[in-house]
VOGU-3710 file (C-alpha; in Angstrom, 3 decimals, decimal comma):
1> xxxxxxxxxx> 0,000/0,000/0,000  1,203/3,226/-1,089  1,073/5,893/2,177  3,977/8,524/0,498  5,009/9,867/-2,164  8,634/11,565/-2,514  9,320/14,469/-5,528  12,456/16,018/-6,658  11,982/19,531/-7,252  13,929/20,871/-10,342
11> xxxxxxxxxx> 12,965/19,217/-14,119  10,283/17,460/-11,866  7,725/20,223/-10,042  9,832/22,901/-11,878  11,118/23,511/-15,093  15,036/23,340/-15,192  16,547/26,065/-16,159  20,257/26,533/-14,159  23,370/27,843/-16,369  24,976/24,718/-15,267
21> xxxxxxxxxx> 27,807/25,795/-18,041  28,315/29,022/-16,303  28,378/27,286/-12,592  30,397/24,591/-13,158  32,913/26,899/-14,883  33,186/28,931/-11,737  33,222/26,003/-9,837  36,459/24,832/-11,377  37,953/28,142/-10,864  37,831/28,282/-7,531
31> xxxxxxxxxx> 38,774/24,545/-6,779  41,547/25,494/-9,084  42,547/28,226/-6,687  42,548/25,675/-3,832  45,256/24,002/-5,153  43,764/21,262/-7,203  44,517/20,158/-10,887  41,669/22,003/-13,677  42,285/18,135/-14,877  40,779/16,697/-12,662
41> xxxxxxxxxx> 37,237/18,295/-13,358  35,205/18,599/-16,413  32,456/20,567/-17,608  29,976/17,383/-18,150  29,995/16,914/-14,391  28,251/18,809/-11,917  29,462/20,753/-9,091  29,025/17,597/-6,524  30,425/15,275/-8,267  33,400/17,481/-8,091
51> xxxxxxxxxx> 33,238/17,628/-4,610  33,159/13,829/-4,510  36,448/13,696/-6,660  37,810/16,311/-4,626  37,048/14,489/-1,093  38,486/11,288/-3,142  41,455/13,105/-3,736  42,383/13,924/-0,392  41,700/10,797/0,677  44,147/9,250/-1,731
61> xxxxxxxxxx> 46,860/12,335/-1,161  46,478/12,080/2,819  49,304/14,549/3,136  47,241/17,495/1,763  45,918/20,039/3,903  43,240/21,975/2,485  39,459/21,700/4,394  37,099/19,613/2,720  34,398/21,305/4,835  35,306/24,922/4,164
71> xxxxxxxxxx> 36,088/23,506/-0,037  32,073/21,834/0,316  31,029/25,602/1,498  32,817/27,217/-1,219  31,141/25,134/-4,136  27,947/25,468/-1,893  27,668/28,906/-2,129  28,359/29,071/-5,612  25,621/26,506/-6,418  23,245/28,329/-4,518
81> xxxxxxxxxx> 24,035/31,633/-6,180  23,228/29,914/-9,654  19,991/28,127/-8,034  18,449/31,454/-6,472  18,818/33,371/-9,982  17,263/30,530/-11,873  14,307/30,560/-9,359  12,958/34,248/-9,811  12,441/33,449/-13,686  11,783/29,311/-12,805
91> xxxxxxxxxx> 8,223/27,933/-13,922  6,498/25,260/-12,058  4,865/22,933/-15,136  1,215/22,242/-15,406  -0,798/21,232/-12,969  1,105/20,611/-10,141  -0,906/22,458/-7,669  -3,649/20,530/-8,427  -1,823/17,235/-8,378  -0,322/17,763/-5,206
101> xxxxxxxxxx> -3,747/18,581/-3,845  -5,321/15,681/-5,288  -2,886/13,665/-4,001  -3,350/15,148/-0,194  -7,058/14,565/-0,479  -6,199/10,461/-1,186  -4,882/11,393/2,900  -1,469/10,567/1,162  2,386/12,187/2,848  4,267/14,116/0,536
111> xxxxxxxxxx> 8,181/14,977/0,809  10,351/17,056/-0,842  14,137/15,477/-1,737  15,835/17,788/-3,454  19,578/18,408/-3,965  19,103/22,541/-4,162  19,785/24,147/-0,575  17,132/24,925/1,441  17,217/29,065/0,627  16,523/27,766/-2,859
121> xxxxxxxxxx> 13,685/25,330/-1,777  11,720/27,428/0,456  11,999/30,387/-2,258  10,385/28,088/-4,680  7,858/27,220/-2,403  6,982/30,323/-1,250  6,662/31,708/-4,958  4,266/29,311/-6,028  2,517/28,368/-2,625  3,214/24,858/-2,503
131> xxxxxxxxxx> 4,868/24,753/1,684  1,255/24,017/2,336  1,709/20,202/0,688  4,304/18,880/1,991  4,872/16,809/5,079  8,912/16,881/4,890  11,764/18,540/2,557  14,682/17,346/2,271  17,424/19,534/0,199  20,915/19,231/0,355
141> xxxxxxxxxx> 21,842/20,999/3,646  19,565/18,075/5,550  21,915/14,944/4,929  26,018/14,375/4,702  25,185/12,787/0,879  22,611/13,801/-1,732  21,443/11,508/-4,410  22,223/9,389/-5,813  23,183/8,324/-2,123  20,345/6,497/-0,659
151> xxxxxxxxxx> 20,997/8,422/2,415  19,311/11,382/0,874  15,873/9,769/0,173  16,633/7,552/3,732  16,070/10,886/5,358  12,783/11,742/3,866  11,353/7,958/4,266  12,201/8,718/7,972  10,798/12,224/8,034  7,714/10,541/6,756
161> xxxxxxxxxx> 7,738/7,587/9,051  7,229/5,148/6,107  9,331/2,276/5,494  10,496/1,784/1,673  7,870/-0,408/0,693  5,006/2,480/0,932  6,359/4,661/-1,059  6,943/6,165/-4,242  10,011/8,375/-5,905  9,171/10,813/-8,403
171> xxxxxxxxxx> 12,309/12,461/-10,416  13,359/13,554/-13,569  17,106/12,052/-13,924  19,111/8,763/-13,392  20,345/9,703/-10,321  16,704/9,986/-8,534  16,145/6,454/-9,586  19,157/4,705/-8,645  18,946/6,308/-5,309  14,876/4,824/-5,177
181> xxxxxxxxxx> 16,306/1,569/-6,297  19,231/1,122/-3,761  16,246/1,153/-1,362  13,427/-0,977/-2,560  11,442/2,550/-3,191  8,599/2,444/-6,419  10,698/4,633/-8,780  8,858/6,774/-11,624  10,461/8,607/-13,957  9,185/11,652/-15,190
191> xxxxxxxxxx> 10,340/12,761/-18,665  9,995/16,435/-17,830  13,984/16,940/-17,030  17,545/16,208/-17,044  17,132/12,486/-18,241  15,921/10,857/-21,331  13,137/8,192/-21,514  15,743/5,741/-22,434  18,363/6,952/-19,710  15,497/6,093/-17,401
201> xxxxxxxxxx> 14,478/3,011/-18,833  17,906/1,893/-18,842  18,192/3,096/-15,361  15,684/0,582/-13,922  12,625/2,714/-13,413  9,800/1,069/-12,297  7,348/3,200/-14,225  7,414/5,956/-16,408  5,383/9,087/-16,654  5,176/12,136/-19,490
211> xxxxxxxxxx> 4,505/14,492/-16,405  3,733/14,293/-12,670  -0,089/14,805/-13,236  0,080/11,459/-13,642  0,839/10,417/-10,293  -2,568/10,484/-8,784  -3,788/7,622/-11,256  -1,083/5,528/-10,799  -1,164/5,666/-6,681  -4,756/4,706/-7,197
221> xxxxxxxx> -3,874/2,212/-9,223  -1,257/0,452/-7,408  -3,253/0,891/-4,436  -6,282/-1,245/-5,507  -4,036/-4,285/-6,324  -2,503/-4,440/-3,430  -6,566/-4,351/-1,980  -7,604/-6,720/-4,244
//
């Protein structure tokens, strides 16, 4: 029986529309300024998976000094910067509202787990009144790893008080579903965002969906099997 369901937030509520070019760039100047090789980074990664190289690094060069956790607020802050300009001109996509309410009125729990910082979050939900549906967020300033880390979506299962196998994981990209998967978690993938319906496929989604709208349909469904 499904009691929860879990969103992402950007390319999944929310259209995404970062300058990831422009972030990571500045991203890799300033880890370049911290000593480490421009080498070691590239532009088709995003800013955390440079800080996992970079935490990999000094774990591998044990004589260097530098502060992971002053190097993680750095890239933070950047990040954020990047997330909070994207948000004033950001568009929510059709029909969430109402989806979200639908799916309150089925006496569901919804979560938030997110990887932008909680500024970013709450500005979002202020802006298009959406606080008012959710149970739980989880962004990236709640948990040690984000997704695809299971320990991310771990946090909003236990904010929820639902165990993996009553709930459901919307998201957009690859990473949302492994981190569902490593779990036991329903995944759906929503073609709305970073990932491709074959990326998803491929990924191991459980179910696919054009749009989130479609939620509400398929909690009902899954819900009467498990009755019947």
């Amino acid at each position: 029986m499904i009691k929860a369901v879990i969103f992402d937030l950007d390319g999944t509520l929310k259209e995404f529309n970062l300058d990831t070019k422009t972030c990571r760039i500045k991203s890799i100047n300033l880890l370049t300024q911290q000593g480490f090789s421009r080498s070691l980074f590239s532009l088709d990664e995003s800013a955390f998976d440079m800080l996992k190289k970079v935490k990999e690094s000094q774990i591998k060069n044990a004589g260097k000094t530098q502060d992971f956790s002053k190097i993680k607020d750095i890239i933070f802050s950047v990040v954020e910067e990047f997330e909070l300009e994207a948000a004033r001109t950001a568009k929510i996509f059709e029909g969430i509202p109402e989806t979200l309410k639908a799916l309150k009125d089925m006496e569901l729990e919804l979560a938030l787990c997110t990887i932008s910082s909680e500024k970013t979050t709450d500005y979002i939900l202020k802006r298009f009144q959406l606080e008012q549906f959710f149970d739980a967020v989880v962004t990236r300033d709640s948990v040690f790893e984000i997704k695809p880390s299971p320990t991310h979506l771990e946090a909003a299962l236990d904010a929820l008080k639902v165990n993996s196998q009553e709930a459901l994981l919307v998201g957009d990209s690859v990473k949302d579903i492994q981190c569902a998967i490593q779990l036991n978690v329903l995944a759906v993938g929503v073609t709305t965002g970073l990932s491709s319906l074959e990326d998803l496929t491929r990924s191991g989604a459980h179910y696919i969906a054009s749009s989130v709208t479609d939620v509400p349909i398929l909690v009902e469904q899954l819900n009467r099997k498990t009755v019947e």
